[in-house]
ROKOL-377719 format. One record per residue: residue number from 1; residue in three letters; x, y, z of N, C-alpha, C in turn. Coordinates in steps of 0.001 Angstrom, whole numbers, plus 500000, padded with zeros to 6 digits. Layout:
@i = NUM aa = ala nu = X nv = Y nw = Z cau = X cav = Y caw = Z cu = X cv = Y cw = Z
...
# end
This chain:
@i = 1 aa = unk nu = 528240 nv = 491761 nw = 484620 cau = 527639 cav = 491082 caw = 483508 cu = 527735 cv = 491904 cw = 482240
@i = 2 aa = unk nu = 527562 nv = 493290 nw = 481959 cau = 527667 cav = 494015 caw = 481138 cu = 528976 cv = 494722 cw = 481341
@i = 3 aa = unk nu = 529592 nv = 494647 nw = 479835 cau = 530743 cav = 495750 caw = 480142 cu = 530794 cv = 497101 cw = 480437
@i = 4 aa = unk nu = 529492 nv = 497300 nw = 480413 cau = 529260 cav = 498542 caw = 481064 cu = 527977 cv = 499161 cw = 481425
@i = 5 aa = unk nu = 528281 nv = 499917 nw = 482728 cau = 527007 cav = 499980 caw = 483232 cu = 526003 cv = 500909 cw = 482078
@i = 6 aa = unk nu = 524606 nv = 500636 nw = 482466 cau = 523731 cav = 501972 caw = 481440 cu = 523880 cv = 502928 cw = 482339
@i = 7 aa = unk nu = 523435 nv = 504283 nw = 481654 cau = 523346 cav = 505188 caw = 482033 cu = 521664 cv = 505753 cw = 482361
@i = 8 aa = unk nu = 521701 nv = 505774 nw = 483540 cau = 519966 cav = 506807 caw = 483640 cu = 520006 cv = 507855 cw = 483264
@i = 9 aa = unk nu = 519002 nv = 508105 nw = 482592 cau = 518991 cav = 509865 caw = 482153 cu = 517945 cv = 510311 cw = 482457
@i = 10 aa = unk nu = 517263 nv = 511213 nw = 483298 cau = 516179 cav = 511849 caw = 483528 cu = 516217 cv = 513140 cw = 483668
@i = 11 aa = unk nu = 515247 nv = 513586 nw = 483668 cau = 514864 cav = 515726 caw = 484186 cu = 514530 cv = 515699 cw = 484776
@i = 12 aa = unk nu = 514943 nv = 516567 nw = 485756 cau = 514980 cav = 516857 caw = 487409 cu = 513537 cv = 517751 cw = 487329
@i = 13 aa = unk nu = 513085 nv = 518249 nw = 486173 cau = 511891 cav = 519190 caw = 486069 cu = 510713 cv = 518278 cw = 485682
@i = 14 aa = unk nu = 510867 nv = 517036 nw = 485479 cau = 509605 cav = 515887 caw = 485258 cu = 509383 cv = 515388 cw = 486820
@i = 15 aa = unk nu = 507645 nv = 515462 nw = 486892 cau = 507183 cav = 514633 caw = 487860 cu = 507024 cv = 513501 cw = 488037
@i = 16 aa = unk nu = 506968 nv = 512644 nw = 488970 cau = 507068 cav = 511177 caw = 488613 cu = 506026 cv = 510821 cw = 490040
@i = 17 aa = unk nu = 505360 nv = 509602 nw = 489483 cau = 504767 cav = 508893 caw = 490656 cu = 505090 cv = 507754 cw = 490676
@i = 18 aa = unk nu = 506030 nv = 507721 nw = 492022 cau = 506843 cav = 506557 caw = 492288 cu = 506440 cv = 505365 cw = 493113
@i = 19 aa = unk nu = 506325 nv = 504328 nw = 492355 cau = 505758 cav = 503479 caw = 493343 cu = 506992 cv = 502557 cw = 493925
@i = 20 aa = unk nu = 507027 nv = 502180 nw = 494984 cau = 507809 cav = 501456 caw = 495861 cu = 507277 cv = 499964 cw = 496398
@i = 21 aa = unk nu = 508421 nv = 499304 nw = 495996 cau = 507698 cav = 497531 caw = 496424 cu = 509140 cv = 496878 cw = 496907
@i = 22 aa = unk nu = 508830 nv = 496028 nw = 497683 cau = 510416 cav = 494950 caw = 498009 cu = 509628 cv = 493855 cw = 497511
@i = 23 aa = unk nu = 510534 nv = 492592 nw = 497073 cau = 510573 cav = 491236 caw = 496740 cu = 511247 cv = 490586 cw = 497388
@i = 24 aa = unk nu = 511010 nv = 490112 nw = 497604 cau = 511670 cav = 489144 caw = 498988 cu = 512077 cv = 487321 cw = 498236
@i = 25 aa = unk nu = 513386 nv = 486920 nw = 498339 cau = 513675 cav = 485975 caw = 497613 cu = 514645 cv = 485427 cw = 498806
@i = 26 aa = unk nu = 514767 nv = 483431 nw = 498477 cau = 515364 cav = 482428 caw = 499245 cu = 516731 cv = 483605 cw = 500130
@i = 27 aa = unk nu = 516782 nv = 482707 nw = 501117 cau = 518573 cav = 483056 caw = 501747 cu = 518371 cv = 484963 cw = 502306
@i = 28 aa = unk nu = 517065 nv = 485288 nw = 503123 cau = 516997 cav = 486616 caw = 503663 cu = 517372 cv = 487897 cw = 502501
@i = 29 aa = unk nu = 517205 nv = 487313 nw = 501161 cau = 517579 cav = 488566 caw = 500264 cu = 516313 cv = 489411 cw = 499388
@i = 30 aa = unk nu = 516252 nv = 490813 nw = 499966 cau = 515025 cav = 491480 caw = 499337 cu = 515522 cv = 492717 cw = 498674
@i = 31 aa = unk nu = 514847 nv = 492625 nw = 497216 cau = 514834 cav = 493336 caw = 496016 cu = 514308 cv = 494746 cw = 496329
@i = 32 aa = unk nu = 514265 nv = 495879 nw = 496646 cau = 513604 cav = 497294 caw = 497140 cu = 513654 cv = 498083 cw = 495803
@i = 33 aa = unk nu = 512349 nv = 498156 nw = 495188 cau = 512560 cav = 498963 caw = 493575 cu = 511688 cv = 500140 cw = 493740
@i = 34 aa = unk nu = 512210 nv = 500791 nw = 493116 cau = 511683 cav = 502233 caw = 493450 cu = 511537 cv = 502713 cw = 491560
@i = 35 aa = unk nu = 510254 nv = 502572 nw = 491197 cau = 509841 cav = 502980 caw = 489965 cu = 509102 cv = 504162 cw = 489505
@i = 36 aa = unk nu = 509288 nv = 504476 nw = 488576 cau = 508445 cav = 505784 caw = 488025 cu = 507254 cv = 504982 cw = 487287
@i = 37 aa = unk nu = 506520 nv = 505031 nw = 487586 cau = 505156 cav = 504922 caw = 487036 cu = 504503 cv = 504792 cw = 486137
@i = 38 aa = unk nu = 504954 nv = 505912 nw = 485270 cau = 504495 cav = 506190 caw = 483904 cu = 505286 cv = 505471 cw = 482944
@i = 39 aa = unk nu = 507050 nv = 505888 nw = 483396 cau = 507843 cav = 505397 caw = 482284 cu = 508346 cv = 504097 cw = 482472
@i = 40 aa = unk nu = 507903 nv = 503506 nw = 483506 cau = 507692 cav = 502064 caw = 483789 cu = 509656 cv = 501938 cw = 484173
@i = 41 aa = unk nu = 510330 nv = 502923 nw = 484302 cau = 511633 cav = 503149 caw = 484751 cu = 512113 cv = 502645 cw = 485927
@i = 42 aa = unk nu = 513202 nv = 501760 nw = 486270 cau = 513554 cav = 502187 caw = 487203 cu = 514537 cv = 503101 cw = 488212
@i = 43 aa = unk nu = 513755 nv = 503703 nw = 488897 cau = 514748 cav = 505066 caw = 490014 cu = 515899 cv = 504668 cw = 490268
@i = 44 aa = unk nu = 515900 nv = 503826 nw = 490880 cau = 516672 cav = 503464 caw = 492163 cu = 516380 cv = 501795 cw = 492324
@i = 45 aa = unk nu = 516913 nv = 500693 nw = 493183 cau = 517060 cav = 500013 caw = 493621 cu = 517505 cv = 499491 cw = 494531
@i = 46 aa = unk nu = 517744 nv = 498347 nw = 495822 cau = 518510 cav = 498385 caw = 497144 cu = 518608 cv = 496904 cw = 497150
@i = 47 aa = unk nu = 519502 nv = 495948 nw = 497449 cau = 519053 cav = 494657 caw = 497440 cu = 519403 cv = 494916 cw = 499037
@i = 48 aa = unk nu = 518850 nv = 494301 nw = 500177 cau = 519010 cav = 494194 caw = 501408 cu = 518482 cv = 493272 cw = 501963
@i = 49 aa = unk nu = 518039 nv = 493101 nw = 503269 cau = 517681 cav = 492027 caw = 503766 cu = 516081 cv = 492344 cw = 504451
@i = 50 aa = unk nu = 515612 nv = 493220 nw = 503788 cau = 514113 cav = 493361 caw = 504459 cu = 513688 cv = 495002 cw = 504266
@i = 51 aa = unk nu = 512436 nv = 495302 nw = 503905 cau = 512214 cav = 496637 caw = 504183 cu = 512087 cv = 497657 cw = 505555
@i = 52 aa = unk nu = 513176 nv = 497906 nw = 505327 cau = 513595 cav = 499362 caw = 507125 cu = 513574 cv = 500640 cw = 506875
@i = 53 aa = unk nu = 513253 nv = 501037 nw = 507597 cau = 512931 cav = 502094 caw = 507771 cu = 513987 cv = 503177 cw = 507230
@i = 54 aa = unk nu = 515072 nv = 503028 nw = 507950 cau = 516096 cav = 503631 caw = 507489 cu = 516806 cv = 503567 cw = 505939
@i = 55 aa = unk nu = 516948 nv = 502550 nw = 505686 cau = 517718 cav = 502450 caw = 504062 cu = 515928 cv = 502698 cw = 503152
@i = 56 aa = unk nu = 514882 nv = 502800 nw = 503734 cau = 514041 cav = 503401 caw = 502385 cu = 513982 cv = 505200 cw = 502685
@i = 57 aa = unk nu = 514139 nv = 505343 nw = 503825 cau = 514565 cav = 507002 caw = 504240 cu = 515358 cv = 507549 cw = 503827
@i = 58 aa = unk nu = 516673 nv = 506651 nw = 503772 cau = 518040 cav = 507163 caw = 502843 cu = 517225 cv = 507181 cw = 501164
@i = 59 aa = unk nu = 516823 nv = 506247 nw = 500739 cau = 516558 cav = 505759 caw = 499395 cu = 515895 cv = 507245 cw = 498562
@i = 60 aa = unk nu = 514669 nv = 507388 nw = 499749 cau = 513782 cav = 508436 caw = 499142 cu = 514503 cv = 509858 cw = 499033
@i = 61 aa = unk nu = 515657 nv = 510302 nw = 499931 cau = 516185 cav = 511063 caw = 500280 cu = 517325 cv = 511710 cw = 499016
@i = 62 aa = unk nu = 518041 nv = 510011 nw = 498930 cau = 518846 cav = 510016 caw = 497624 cu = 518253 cv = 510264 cw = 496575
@i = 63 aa = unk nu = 516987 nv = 510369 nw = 496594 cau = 515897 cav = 510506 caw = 494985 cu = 515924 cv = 511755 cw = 494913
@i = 64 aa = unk nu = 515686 nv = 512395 nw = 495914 cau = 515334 cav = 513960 caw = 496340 cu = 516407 cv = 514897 cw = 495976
@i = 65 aa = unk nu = 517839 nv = 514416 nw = 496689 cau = 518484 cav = 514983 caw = 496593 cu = 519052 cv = 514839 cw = 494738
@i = 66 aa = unk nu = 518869 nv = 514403 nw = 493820 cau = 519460 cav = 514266 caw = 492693 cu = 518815 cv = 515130 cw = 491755
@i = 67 aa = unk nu = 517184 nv = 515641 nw = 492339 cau = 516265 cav = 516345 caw = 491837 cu = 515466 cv = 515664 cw = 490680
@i = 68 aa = unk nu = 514769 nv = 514576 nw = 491494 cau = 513794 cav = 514094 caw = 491505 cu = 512366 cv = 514355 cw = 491774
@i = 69 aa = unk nu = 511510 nv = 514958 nw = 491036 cau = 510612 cav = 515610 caw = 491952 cu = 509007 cv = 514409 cw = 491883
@i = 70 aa = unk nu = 509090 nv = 514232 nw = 493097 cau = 508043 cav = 512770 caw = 493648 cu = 506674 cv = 513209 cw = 493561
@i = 71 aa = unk nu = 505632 nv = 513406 nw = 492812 cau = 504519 cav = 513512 caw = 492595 cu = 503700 cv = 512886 cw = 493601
@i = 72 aa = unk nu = 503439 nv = 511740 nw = 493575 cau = 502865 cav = 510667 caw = 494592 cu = 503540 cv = 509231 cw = 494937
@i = 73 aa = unk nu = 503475 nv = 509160 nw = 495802 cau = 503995 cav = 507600 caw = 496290 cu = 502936 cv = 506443 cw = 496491
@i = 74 aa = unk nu = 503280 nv = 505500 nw = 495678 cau = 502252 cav = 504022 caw = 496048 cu = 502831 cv = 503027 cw = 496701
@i = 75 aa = unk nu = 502422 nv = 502428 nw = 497758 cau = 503348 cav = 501461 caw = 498013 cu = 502555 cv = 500149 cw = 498818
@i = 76 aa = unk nu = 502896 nv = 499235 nw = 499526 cau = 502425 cav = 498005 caw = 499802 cu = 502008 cv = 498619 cw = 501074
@i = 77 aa = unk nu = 501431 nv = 499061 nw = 501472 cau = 501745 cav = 499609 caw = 502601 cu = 502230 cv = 498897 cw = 503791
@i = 78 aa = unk nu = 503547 nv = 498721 nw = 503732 cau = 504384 cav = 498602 caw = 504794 cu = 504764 cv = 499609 cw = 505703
@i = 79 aa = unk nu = 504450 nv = 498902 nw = 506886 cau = 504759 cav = 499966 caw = 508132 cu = 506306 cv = 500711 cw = 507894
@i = 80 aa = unk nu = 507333 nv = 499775 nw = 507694 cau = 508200 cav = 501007 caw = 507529 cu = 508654 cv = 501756 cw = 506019
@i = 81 aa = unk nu = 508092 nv = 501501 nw = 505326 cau = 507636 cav = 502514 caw = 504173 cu = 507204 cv = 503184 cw = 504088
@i = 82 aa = unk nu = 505741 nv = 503516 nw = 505069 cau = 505482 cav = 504333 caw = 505145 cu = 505980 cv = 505113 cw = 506591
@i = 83 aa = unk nu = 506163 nv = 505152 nw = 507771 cau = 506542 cav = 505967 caw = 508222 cu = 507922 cv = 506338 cw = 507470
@i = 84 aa = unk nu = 508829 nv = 505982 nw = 506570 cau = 509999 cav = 506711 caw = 505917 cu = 509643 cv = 507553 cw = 504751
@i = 85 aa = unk nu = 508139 nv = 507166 nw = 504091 cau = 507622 cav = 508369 caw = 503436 cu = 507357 cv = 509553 cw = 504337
@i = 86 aa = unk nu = 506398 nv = 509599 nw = 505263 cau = 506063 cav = 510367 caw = 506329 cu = 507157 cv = 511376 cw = 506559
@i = 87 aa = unk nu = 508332 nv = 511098 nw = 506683 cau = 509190 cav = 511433 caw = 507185 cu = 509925 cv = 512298 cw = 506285
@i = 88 aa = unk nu = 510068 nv = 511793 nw = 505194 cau = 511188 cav = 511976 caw = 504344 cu = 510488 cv = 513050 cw = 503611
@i = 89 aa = unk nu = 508962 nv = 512505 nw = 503120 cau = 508687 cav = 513312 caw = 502146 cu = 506780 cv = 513515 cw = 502733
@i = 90 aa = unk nu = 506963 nv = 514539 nw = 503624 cau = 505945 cav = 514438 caw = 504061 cu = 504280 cv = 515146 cw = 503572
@i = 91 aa = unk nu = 504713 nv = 515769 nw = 502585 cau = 504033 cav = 516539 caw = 501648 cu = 503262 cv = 515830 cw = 500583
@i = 92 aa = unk nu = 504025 nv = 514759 nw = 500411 cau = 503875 cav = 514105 caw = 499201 cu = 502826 cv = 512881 cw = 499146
@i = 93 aa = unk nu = 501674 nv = 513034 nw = 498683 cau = 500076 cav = 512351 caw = 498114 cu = 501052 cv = 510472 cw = 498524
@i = 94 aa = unk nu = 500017 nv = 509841 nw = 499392 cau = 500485 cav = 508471 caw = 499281 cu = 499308 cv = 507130 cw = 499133
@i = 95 aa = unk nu = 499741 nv = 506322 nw = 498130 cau = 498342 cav = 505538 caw = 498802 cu = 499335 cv = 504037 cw = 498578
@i = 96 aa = unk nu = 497658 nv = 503607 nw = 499286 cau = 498717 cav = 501847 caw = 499090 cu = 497709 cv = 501634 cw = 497874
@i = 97 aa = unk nu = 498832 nv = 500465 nw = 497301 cau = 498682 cav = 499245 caw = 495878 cu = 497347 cv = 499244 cw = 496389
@i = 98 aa = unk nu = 496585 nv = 499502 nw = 494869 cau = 495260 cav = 498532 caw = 494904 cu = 495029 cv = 496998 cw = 494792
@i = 99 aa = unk nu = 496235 nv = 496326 nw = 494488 cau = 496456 cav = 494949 caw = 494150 cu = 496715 cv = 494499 cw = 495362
@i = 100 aa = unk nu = 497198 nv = 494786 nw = 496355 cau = 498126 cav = 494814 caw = 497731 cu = 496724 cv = 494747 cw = 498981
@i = 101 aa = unk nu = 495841 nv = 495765 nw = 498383 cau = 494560 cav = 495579 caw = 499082 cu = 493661 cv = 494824 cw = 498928
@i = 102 aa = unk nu = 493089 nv = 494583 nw = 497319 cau = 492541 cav = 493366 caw = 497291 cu = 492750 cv = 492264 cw = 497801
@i = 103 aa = unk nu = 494345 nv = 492044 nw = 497655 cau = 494374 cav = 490768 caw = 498095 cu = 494357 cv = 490717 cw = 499954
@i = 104 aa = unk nu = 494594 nv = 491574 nw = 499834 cau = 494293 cav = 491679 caw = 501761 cu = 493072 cv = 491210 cw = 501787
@i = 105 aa = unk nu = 491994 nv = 492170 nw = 500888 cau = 490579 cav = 491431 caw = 501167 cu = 490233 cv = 489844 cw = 500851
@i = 106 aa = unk nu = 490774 nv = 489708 nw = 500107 cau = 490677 cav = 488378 caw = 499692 cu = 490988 cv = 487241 cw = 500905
@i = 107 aa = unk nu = 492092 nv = 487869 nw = 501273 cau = 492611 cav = 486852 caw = 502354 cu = 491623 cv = 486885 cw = 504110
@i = 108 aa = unk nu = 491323 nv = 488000 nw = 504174 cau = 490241 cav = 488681 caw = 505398 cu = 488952 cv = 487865 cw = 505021
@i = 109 aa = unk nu = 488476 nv = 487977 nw = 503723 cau = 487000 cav = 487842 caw = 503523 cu = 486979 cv = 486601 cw = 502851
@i = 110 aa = unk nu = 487566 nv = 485363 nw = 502880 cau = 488014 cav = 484189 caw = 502416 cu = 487197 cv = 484311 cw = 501271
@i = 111 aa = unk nu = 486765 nv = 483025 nw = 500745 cau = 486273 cav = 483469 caw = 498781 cu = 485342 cv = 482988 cw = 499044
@i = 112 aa = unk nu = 484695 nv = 482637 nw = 500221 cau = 483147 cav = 482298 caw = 500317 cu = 482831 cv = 482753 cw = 502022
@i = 113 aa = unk nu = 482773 nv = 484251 nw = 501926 cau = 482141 cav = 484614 caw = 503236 cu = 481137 cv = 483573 cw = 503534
@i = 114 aa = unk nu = 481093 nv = 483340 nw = 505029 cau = 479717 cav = 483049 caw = 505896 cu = 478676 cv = 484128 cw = 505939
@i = 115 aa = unk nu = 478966 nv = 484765 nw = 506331 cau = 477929 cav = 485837 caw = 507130 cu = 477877 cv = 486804 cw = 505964
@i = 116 aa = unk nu = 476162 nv = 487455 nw = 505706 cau = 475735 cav = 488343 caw = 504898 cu = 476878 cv = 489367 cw = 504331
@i = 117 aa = unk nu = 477527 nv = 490290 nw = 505568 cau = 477894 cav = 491406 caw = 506203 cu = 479468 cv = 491012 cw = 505125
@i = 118 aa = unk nu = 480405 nv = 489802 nw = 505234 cau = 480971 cav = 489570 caw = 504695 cu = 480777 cv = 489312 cw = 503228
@i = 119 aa = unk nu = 480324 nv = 488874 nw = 502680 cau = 479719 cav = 488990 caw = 501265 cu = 479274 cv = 489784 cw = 500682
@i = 120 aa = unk nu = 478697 nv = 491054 nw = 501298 cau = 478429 cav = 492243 caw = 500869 cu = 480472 cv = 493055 cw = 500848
@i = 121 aa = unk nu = 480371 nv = 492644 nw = 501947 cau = 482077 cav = 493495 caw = 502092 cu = 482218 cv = 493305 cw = 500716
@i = 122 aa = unk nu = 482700 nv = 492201 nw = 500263 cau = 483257 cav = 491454 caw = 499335 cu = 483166 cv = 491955 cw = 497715
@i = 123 aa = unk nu = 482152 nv = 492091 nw = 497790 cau = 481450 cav = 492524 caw = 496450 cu = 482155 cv = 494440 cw = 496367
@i = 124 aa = unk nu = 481660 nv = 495079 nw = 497636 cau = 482645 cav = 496450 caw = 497346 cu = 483591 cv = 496522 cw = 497138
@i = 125 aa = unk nu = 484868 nv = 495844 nw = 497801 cau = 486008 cav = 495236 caw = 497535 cu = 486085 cv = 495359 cw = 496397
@i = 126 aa = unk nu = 485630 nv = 494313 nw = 495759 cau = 486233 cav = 493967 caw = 494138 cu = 485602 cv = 495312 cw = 493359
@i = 127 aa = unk nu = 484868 nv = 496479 nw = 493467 cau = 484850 cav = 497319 caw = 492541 cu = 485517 cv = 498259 cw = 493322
@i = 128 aa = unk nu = 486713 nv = 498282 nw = 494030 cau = 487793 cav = 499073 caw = 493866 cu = 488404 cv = 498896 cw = 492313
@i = 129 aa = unk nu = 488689 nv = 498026 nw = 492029 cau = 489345 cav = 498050 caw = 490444 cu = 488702 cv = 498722 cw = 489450
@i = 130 aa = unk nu = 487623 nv = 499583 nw = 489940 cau = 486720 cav = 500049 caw = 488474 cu = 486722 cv = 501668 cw = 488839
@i = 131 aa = unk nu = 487493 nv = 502091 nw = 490702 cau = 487502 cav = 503319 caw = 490321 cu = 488579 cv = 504199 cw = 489376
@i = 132 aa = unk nu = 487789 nv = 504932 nw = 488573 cau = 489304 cav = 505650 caw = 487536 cu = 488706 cv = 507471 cw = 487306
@i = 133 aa = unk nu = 487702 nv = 507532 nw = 488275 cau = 487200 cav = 509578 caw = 488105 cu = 487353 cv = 509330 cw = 489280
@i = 134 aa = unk nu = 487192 nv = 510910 nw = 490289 cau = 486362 cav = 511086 caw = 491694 cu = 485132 cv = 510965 cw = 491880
@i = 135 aa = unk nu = 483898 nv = 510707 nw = 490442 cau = 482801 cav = 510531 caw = 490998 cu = 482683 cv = 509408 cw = 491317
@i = 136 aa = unk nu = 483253 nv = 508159 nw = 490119 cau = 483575 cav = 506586 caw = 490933 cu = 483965 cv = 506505 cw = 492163
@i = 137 aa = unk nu = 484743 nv = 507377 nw = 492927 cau = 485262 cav = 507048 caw = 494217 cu = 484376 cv = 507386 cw = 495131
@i = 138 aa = unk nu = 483311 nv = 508849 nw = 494832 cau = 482986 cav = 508968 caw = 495743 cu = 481383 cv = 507636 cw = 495776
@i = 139 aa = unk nu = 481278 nv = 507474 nw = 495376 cau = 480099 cav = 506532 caw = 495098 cu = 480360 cv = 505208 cw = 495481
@i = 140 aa = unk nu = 481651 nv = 504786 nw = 495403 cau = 482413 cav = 503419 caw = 496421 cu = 482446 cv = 504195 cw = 497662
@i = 141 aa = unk nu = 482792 nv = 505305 nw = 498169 cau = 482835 cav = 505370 caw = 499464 cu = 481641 cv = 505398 cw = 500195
@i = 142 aa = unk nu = 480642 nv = 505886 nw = 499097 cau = 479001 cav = 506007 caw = 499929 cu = 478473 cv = 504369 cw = 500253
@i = 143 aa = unk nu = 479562 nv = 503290 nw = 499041 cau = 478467 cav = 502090 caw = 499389 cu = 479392 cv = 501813 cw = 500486
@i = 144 aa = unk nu = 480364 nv = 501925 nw = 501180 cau = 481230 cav = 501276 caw = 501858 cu = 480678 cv = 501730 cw = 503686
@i = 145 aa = unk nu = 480352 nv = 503167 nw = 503255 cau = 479731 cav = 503771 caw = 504385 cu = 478345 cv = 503792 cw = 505114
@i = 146 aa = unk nu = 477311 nv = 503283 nw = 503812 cau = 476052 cav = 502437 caw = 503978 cu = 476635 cv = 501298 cw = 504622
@i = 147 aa = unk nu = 477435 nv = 500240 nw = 504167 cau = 477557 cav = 498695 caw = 504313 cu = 478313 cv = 498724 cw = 506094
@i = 148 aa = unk nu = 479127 nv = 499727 nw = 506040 cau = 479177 cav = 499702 caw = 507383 cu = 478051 cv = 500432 cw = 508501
@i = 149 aa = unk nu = 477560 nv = 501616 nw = 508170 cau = 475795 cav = 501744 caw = 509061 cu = 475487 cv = 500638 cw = 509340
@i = 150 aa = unk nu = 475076 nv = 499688 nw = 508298 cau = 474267 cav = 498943 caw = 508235 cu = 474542 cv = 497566 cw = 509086
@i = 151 aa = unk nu = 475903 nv = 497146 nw = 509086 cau = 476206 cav = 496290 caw = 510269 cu = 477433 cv = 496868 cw = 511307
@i = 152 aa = unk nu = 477100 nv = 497905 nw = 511950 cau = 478098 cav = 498818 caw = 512689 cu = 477882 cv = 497569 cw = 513641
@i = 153 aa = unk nu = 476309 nv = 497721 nw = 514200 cau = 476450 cav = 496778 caw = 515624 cu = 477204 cv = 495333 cw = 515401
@i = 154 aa = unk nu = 476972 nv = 494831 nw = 514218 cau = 477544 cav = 493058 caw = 514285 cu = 479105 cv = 493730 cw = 514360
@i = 155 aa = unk nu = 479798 nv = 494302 nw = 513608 cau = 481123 cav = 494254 caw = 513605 cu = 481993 cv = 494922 cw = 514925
@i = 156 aa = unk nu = 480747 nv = 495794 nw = 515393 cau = 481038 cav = 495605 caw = 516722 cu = 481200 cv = 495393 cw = 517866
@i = 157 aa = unk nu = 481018 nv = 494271 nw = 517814 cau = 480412 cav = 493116 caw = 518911 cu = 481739 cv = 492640 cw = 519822
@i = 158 aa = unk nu = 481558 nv = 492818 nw = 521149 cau = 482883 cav = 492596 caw = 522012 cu = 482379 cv = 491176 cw = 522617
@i = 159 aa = unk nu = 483506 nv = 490418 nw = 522803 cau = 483695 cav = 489684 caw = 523632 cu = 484874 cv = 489718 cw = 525118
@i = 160 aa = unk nu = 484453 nv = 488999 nw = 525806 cau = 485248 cav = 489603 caw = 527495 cu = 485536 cv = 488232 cw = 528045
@i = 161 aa = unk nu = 486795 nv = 488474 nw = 527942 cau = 487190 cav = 486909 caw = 528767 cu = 487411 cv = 486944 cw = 530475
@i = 162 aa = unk nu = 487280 nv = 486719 nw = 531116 cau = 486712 cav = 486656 caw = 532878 cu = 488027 cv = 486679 cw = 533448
@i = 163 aa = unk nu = 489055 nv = 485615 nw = 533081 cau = 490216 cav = 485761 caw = 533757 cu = 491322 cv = 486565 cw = 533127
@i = 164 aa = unk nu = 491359 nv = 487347 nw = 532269 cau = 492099 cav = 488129 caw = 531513 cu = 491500 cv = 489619 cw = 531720
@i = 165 aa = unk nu = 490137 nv = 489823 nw = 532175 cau = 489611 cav = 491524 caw = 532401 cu = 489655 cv = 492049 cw = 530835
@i = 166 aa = unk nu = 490278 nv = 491239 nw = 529959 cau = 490209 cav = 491792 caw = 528895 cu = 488803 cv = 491694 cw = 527808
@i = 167 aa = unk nu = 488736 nv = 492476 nw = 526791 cau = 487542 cav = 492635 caw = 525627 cu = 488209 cv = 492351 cw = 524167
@i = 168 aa = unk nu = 487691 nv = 492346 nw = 523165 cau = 488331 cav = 492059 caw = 522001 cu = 487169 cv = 492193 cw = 520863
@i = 169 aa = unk nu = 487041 nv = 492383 nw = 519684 cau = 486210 cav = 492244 caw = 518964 cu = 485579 cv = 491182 cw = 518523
@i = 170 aa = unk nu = 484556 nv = 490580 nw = 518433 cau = 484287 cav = 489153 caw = 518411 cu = 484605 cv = 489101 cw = 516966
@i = 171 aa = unk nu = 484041 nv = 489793 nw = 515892 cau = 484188 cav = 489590 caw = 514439 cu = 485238 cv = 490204 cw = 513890
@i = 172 aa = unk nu = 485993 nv = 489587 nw = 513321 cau = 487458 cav = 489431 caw = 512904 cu = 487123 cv = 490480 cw = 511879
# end
């Protein structure tokens, strides 16, 4: 499309916190972008057919080797994203998307819990978006760690099915 490709230019002596996401589009084809953070750049890219283990192992590897130096990694947390961080770059600070989690909660804790226990969840949940110090964090983790004390027994409530010998958690 362009007569010519751009050129990336970066310093191998700048840190970067790279966050990692695939997009997934019609006909098995997924977008794998590998961004710097700050400069809203992109690293690298992969179009393939799904996130594996292996071509994000190569990916992170190829970053490394060009002298790239990876500050922290964010990512969706996908199972094989992250064991190819693990692997690749095992030193290196990782967390998953806060957007990636909300909406996990969202989808877990539907938008009108039943039960108390869920509606309280709910409410901690959504002030993940307001931590931005460590004293904010640690003060979400104290309510998260009250809210679970507080219904340890409901959430852990087994059920046992007779012809299976098996147990399971009753509350999802």
């Amino acid at each position: 499309m362009l007569s010519k490709a751009p050129v990336l230019e970066f310093s191998s002596t700048d840190e970067i916190y790279l966050v990692l996401d695939g997009t997934y589009f019609p006909n098995d084809i997924c977008l794998v972008v590998y961004r710097n953070f700050h400069l809203k750049s992109t690293q690298l890219y992969r179009m393939t057919d799904g996130e594996h283990f292996e071509e994000i192992a190569e990916d992170l590897q190829n970053l490394l080797n060009i002298g790239i130096n990876i500050k922290s990694i964010t990512s969706d947390g996908d199972k094989s994203s992250i064991k190819a961080i693990k692997k690749v770059c095992p030193k290196v600070p990782f967390q998953r998307c806060l957007v990636h989690i909300s909406r996990m909660c969202r989808i877990w804790l539907t938008q009108n819990p039943k039960h108390p226990s869920g509606f309280e969840l709910k409410q901690i949940a959504i002030k993940i978006h307001h931590i931005n110090s460590e004293y904010k964090r640690q003060l979400w983790l104290i309510e998260l760690i009250q809210w679970e004390e507080k219904y340890r027994d409901y959430i852990n409530q087994k059920s046992y099915n007779i012809e299976t010998g098996r147990y399971w958690y009753t509350i999802k």
